[in-house]
Backbone as JSON, one array per atom type, in Angstrom:
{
  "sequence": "XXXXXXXXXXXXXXXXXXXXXXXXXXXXXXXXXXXXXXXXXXXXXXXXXXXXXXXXXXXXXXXXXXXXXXXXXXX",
  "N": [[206.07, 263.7, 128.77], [205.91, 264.86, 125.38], [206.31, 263.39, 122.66], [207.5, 263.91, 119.48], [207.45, 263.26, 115.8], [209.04, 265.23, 112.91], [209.88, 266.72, 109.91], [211.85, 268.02, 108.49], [211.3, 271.57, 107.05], [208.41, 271.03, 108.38], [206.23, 271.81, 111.3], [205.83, 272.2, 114.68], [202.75, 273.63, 116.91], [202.54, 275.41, 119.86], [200.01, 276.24, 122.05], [198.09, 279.25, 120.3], [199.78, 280.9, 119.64], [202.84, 280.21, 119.39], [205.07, 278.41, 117.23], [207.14, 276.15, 116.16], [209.38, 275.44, 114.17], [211.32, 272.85, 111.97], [214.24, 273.41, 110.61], [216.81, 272.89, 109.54], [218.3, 269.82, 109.08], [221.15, 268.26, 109.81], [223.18, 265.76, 110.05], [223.67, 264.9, 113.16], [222.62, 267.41, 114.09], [220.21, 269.72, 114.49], [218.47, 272.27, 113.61], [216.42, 274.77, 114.79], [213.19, 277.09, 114.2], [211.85, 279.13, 115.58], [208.53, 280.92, 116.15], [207.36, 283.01, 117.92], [205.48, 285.4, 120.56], [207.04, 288.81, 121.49], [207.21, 288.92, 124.37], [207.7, 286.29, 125.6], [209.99, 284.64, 126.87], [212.51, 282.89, 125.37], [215.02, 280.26, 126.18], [217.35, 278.62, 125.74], [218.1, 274.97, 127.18], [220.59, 274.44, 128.29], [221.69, 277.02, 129.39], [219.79, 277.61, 131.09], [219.79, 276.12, 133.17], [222.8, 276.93, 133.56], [222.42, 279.01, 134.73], [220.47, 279.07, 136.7], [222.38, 276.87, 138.48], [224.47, 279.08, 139.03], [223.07, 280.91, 140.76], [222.31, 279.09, 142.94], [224.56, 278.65, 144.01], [225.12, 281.02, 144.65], [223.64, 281.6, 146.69], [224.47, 280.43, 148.83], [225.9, 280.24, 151.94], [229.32, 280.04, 152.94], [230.39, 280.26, 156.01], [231.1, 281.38, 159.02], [228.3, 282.93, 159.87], [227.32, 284.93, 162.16], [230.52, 285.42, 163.15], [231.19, 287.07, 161.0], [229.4, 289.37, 161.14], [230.23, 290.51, 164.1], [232.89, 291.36, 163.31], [232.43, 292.81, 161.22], [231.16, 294.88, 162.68], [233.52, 295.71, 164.81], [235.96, 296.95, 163.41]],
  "CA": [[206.72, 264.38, 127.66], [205.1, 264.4, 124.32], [207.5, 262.9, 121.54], [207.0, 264.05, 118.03], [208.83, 263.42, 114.27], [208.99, 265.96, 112.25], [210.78, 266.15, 108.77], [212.52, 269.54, 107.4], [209.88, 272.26, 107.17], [207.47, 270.75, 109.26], [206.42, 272.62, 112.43], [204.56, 272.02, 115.91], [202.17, 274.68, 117.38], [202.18, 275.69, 120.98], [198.98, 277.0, 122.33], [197.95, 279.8, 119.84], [200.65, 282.0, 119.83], [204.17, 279.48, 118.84], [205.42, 277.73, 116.74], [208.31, 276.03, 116.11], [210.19, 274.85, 112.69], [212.24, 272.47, 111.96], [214.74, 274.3, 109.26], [217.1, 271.91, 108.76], [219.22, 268.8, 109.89], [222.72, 267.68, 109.36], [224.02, 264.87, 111.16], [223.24, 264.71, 114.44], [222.53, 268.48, 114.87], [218.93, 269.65, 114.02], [217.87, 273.8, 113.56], [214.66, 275.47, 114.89], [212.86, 278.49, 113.81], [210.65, 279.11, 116.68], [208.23, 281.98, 116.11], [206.57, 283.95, 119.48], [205.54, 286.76, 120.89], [208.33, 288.91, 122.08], [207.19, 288.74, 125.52], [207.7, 285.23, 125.48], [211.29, 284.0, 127.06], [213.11, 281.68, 125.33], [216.54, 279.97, 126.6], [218.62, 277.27, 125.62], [218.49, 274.84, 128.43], [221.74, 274.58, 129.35], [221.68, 278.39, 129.72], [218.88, 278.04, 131.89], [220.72, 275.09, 134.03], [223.54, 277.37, 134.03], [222.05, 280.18, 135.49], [219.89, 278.37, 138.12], [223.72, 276.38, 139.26], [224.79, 279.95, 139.62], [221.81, 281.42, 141.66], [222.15, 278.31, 144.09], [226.16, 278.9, 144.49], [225.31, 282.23, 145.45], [222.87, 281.84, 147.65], [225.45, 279.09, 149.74], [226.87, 281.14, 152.4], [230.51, 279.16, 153.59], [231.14, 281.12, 156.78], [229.92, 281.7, 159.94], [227.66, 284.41, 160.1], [227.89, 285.51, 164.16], [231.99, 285.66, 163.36], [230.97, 288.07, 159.96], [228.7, 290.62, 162.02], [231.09, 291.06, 164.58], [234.14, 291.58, 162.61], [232.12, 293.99, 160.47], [231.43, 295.9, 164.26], [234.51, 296.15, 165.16], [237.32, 296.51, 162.54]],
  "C": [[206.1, 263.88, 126.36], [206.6, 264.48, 122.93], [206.93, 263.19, 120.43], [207.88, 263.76, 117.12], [207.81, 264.42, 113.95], [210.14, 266.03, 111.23], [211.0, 268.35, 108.54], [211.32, 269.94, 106.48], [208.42, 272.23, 108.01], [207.79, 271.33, 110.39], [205.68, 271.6, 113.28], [204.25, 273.47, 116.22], [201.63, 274.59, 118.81], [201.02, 276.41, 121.41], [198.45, 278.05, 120.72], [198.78, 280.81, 119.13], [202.1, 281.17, 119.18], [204.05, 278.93, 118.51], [206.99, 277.22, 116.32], [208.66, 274.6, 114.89], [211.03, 274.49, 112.67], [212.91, 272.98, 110.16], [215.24, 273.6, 109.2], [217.77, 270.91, 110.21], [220.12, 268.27, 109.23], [223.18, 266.97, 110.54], [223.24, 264.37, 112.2], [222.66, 266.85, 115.37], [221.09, 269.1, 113.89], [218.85, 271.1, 114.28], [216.64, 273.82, 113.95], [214.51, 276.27, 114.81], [211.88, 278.1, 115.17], [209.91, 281.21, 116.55], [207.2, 282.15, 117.47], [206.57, 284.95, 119.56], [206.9, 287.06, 121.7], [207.89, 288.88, 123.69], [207.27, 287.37, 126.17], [209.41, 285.01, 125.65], [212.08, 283.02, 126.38], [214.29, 281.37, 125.58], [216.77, 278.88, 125.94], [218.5, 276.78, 126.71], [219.35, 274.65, 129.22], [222.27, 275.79, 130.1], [220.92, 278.51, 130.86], [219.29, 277.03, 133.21], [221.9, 276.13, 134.71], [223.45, 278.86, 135.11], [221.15, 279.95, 136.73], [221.37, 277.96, 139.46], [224.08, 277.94, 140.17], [224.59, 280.45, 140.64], [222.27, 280.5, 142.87], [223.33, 278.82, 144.61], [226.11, 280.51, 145.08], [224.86, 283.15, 146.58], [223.41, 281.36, 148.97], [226.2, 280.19, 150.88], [228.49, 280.29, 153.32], [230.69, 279.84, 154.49], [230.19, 280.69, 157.74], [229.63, 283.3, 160.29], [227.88, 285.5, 161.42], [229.3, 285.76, 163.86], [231.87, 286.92, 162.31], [230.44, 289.25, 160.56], [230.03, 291.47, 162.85], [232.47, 291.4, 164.63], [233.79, 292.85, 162.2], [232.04, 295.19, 161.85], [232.31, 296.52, 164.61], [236.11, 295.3, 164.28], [238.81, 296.85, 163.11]]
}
């Protein structure tokens, strides 16, 4: 992981294409402008945590399958 400071206004530049600005800071809570192409994803990572958790929980099947089939067979 590459650690950087940066002070209010100062940016970093991703490859060619992003960048990302620090607009301001208060406290303990810090703003970013991040400019990209729109084909370019960006998440929040707890958004992206939370939507992985999901995915797994829904992939989980609690049952037994062989008892599911033949239920669905014959209702």
């Amino acid at each position: 992981m590459l650690i950087l400071s940066r002070k209010t206004g100062e940016a970093i530049v991703i490859g060619e294409e992003i960048e990302i600005r620090v607009v301001s800071v208060k406290g303990d809570q810090v703003k970013l402008g991040i400019d990209a192409p729109k084909h370019v994803d960006i998440y929040r990572r707890e958004i992206v945590d939370e939507i992985q958790e999901e995915n797994k929980h829904a992939t989980i099947f609690s049952g037994d399958l062989a008892k599911l089939v033949k239920k669905s067979q014959n209702p």
